[in-house]
C-alpha positions in Angstrom: -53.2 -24.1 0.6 -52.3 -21.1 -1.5 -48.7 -20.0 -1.6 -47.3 -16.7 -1.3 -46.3 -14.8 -4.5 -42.6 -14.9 -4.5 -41.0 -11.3 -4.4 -38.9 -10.1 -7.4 -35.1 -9.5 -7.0 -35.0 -5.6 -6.9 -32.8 -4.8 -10.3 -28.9 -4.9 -9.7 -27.6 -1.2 -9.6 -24.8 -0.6 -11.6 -21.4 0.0 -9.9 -20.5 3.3 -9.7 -16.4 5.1 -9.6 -15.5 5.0 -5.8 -16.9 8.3 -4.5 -14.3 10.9 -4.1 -13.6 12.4 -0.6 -13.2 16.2 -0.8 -10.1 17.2 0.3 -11.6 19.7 3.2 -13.5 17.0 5.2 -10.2 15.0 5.7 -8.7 15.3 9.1 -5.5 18.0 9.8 -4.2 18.9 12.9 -5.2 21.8 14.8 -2.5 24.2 13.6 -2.3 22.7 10.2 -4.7 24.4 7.2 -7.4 21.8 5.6 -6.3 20.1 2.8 -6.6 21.9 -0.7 -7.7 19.9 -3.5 -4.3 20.8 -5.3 -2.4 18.9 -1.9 -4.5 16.1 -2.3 -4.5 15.6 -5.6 -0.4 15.6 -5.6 -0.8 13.0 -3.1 -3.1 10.9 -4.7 -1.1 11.3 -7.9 2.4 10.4 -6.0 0.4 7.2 -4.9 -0.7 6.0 -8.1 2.4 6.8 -9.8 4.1 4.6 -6.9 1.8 1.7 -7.6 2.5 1.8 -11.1 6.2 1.9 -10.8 6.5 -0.6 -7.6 3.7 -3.4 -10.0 6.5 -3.3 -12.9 9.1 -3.5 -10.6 8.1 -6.6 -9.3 6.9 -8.3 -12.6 10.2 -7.8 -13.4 11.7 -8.9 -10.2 9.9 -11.5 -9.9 11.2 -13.4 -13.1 14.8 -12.8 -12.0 14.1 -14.3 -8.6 12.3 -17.7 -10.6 15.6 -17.8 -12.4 17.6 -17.6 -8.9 15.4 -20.0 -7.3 15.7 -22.8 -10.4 19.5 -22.2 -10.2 19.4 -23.0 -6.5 19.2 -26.8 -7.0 21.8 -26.8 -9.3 24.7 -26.6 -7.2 25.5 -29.9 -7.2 29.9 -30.1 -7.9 29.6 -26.0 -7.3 32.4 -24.9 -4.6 31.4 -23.4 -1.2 32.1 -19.8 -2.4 30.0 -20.2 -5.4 27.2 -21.9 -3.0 27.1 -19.1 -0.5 27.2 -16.4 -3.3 24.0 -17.7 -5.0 22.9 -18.0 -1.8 23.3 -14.2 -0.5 22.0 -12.7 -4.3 18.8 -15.0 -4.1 18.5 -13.5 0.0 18.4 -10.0 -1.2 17.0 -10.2 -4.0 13.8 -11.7 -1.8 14.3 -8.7 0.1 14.1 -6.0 -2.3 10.6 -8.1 -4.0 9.2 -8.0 -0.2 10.0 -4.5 0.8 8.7 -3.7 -2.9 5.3 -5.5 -2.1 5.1 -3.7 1.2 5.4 -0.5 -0.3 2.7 -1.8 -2.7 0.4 -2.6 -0.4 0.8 0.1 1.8 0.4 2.7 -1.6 -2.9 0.9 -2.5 -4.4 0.8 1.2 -3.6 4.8 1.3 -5.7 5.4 -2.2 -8.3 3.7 -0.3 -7.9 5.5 2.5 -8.6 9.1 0.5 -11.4 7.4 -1.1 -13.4 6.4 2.1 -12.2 9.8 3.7 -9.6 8.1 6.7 -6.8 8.8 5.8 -4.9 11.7 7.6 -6.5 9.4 10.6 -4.1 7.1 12.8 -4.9 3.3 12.9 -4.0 3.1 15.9 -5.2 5.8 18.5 -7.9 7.5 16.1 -5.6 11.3 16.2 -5.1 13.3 13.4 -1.7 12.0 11.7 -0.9 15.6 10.2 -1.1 16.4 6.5 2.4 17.9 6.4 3.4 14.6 7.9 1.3 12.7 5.1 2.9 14.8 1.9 6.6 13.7 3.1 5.4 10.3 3.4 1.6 10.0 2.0 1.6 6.0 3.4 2.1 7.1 7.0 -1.2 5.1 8.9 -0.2 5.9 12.1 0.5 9.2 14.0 4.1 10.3 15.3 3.2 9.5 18.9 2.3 5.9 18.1 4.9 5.3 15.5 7.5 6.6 18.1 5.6 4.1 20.4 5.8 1.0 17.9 9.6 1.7 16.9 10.8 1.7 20.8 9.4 -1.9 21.1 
């Protein structure tokens, strides 16, 4: 019995730059004008610049909260006062390092949203968001109709 020829793995294509949406197809409201490549650009810009300063924000943070958390166990012969002090400074300080890697991720999933040509469009009901909306605050995923929604529950 003769066996087939394998086939030949087709060459790997190199990976290109993530294509870039033009700024006209993305999705406005009805009264709103498309979005100029100047507008989107600023946005895009006020993103990356966000990522940039939110990822040294928490490489710094995040040695300060180590040093809270190593201190923690050390309270031994430390007074309540001192105790619940430590306690409160470590609490926000985990606080500010979430809300910071919120804002992170929210910044990053918004670049990606430009790139694949969704953003302007709400996650949850698939309406325009509004671009004026989006340049006050360029990580809005949802529209105001179902953010109102969300907050009231």
């Amino acid at each position: 019995m003769t066996k087939a020829p394998e086939a030949t793995p087709a060459p790997a294509k190199k990976a290109s730059a993530a294509p870039r949406t033009s700024a006209a197809k993305l999705v406005v409201l009805e009264a709103e004008d498309p979005w100029t490549k100047d507008e989107l650009n600023e946005v895009r810009n006020q993103l990356r610049a966000d990522v940039k300063r939110l990822t040294a924000e928490l490489d710094e943070v995040a040695g300060d909260l180590a040093d809270l958390m190593r201190d923690a166990g050390e309270s031994a012969g430390s007074d309540q006062a001192d105790v619940g002090s430590a306690t409160f400074e470590r609490d926000q300080e985990m606080t500010i390092v979430n809300n910071a890697r919120d804002m992170l991720v929210q910044s990053e999933h918004a670049l990606e949203r430009i790139a694949d040509g969704t953003y302007g469009v709400c996650e949850m009901c698939g309406n325009p968001i509004g671009k004026n909306r989006l340049m006050v605050f360029p990580r809005a995923t949802m529209c105001m109709t179902c953010k109102q929604r969300e907050e009231r529950r």
